[in-house]
N, C-alpha and C positions, 0 to 999 in steps of 0.2 A: 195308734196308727192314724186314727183319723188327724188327733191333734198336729201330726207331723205331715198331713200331707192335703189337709184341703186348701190351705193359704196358697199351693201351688194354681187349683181350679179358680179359685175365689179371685186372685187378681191380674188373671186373663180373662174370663169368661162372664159375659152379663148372668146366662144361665146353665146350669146343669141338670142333665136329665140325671136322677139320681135311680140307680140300678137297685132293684129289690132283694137282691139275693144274697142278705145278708143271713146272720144263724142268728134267731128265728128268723126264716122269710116275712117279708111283709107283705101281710092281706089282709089286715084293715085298716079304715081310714083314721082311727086313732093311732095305733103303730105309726102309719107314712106321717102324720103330723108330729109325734113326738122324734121319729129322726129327722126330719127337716130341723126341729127346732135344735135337737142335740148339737146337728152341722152348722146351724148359722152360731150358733153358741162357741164351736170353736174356728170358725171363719175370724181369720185378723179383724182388728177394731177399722182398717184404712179401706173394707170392704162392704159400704154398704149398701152397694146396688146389686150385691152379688145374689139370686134369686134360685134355690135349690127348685128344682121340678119334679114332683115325685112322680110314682109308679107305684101298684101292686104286683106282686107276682101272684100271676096266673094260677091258680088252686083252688081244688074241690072248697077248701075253707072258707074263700069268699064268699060272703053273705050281698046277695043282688041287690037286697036295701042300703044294703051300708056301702054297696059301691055307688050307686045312684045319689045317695048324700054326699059321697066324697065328693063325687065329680061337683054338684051344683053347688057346692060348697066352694068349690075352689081349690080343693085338697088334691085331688088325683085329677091328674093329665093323660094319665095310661094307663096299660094292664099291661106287664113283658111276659110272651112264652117264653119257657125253657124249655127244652124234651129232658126229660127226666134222663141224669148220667152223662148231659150234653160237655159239659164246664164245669168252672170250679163255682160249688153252693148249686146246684144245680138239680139237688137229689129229690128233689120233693117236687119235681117240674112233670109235663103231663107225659104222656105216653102215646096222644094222639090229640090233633087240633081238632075233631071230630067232636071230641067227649068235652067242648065246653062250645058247645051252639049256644046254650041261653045265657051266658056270659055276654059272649060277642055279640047276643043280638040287643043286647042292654049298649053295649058300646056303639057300637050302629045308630042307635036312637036318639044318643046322645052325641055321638060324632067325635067320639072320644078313638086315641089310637090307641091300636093292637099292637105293640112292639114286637119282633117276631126274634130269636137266637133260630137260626135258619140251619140244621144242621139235622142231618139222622144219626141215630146212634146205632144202626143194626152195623152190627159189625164184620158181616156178610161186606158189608160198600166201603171201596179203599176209602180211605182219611181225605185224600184228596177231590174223592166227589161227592163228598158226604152234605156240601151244600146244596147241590145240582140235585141230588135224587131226594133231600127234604121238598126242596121249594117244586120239583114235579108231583109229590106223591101226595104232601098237606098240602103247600100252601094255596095251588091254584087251582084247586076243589073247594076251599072255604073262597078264595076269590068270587069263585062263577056261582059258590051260593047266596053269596052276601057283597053282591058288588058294592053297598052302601058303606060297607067296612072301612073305614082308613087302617092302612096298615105302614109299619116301618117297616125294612126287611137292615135289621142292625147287622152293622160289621158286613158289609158285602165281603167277599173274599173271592169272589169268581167271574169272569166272563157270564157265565147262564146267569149268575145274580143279575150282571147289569143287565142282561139281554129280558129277565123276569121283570123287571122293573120298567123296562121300554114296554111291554105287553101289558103291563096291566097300570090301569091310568088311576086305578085309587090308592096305589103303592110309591109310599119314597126308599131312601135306603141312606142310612149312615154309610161311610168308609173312615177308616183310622190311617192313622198316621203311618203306621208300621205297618199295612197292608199296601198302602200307598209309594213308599220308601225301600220295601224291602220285598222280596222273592225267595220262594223256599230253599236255591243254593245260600243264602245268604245263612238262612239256617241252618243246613246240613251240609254244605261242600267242604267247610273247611274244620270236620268239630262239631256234636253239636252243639248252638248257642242257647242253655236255658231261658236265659233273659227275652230271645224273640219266640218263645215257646208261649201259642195263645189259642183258643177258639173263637172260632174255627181258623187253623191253621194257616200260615203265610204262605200263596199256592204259587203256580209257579210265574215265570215271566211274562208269557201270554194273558194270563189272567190278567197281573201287575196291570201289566199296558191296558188293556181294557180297563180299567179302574180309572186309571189317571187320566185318557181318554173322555171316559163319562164327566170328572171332577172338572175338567179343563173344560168341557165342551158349551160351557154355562147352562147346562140341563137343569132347570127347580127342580128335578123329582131330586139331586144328590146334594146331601151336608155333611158338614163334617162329624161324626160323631167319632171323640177320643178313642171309647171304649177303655177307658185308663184304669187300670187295676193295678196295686202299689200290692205287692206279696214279698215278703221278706226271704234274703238270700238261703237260711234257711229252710224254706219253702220251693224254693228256684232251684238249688244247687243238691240234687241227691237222685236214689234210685228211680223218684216218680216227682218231674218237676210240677209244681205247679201255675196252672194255666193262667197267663196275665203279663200283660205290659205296661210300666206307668211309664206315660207320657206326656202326664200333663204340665211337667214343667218346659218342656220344650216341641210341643206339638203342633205350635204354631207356626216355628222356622221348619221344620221338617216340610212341612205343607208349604210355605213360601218357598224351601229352596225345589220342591220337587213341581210347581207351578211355574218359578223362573226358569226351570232347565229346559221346561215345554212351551216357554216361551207365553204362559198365560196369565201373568200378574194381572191385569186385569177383568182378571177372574176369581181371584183369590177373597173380595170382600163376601161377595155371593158364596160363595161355597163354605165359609168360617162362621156366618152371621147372618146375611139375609136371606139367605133359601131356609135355613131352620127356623127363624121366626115369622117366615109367610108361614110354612108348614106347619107349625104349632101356633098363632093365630097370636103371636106374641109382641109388645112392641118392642119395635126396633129397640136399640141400645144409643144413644145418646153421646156416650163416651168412646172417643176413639183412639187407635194405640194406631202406629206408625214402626213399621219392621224396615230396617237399614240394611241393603247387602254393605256388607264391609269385607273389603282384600285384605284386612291385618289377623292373622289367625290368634285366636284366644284361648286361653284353658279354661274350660266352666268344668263345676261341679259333677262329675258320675253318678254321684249317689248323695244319698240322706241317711242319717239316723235320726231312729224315734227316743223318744226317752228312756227307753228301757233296752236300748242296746240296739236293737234290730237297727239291721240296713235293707235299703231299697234301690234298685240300678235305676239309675233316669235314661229311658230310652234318649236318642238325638241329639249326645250333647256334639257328637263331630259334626254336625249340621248347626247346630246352634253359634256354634263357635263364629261363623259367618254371616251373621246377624246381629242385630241390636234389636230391641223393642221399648219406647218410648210413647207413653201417654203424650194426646196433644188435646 
């Protein structure tokens, strides 16, 4: 899978914040260095500014030595919660942001961010407000203890997301493509659609618009982050889909066409590129790519397979179709 789907990140994107929650999770800084290197290994040869960014995930197993080495090293950029049962790989994730203080206070010190999957799993709280009574009940009790904390709040999916993220001034927040594009009749009114089936879930239209809102408003605390997870139809198409959307082959017209409709194209370099690299303290990107509205409709590709059979749906190729993107 990987072979099949990183040249999709690798020649769009300077860099990738690479998600820990893989089987075995990674939590040490030998593990995130030997997959880094695994993915620049299968990164096409035409990619070589392409810069994976790791992550540990969050667990009792992290050793504070070895994360303080990663970091000064240059190995580890973060630490992502998960709440344990949140997402897919997700099972080994904490049960309270509480029970890792001396983690976070090693990250504090060092200025390093807390990535955050912002979601409860009591299942007492519909699905739909399951970001809204995380981000009240953890997140902004470790905020007011540790205002020194940098934190992501990944995947917004909600109004109270953005409105969290306007309140607290040491917090940024990814938005994905499909969160950005799409509203949860989109996934339920007609069918429902496995393929936009993800965590935390595509909420409803009000939300939408407050997202797109935020993304257009040229705010630095918002970037793009894909959130792109390649799971095979297999996996997607049965009694219990599983959770993920790849979109990183066409993530970037989704984003252009959903910034032209709102009238914010020049807005669109900030929210792709330079609000993520003020935020992770990274340089700029040097190389730059040029997106064409075009009126001629086009068929692009749906899907992938991997070498071994599987298929993968590409989120946006109907958005895609009315674009071009060209290195300049």
């Amino acid at each position: 899978m990987l072979n099949a789907v990183v040249g999709y990140t690798a020649r769009r994107f300077r860099y990738a914040m690479v998600m820990p929650n893989v089987m075995p999770p990674i939590t040490t800084t030998a593990a995130a260095a030997a997959y880094r290197q695994k993915i620049l290994d299968a990164a096409p040869t035409d990619t070589d500014s392409f810069t994976p960014v790791m992550a540990l995930y969050c667990s009792p197993l992290i050793d504070l030595d070895d994360l303080r080495t990663g970091i000064n090293s240059g190995v580890i950029a973060a630490v992502k919660y998960y709440p344990a049962g949140a997402t897919t790989n997700s099972d080994a994730g904490g049960t309270s942001l509480a029970a890792f203080h001396d983690l976070f206070g090693v990250l504090a010190e060092t200025g390093t961010r807390l990535l955050v999957h912002a979601e409860s799993t009591d299942p007492a709280i519909d699905i739909f407000d399951r970001e809204a009574a995380f981000l009240d009940a953890e997140l902004a009790p470790l905020c007011a203890a540790l205002p020194e904390l940098l934190v992501t709040v990944e995947h917004v999916s909600t109004r109270a997301g953005v409105e969290f993220v306007a309140d607290h001034a040491q917090t940024a927040a990814t938005v994905t493509p499909h969160h950005l594009a799409r509203e949860r009749s989109d996934l339920l009114a007609d069918g429902m659609r496995p393929d936009l089936y993800c965590k935390p879930v595509i909420n409803s239209a009000d939300d939408q618009a407050a997202l797109v809102a935020a993304v257009t408003s040229g705010d630095p605390s918002f970037m793009l982050g894909t959130d792109s997870a390649p799971h095979p139809t297999t996996a997607k198409y049965g009694p219990k889909a599983k959770a993920g959307v790849f979109n990183a082959a066409y993530g970037l017209e989704v984003v252009a066409d959903v910034f032209q409709a709102h009238d914010a194209l020049d807005q669109l370099p900030a929210f792709v590129s330079g609000n993520g690299c003020a935020i992770y303290g990274v340089e700029a990107p040097t190389e730059r790519l040029r997106l064409t509205a075009q009126s001629v409709e086009r068929e692009l590709a749906t899907s992938l397979s991997t070498a071994s059979g599987d298929e993968v749906v590409l989120f946006g190729a109907e958005e895609a179709t009315r674009w071009t993107i060209e290195s300049i």
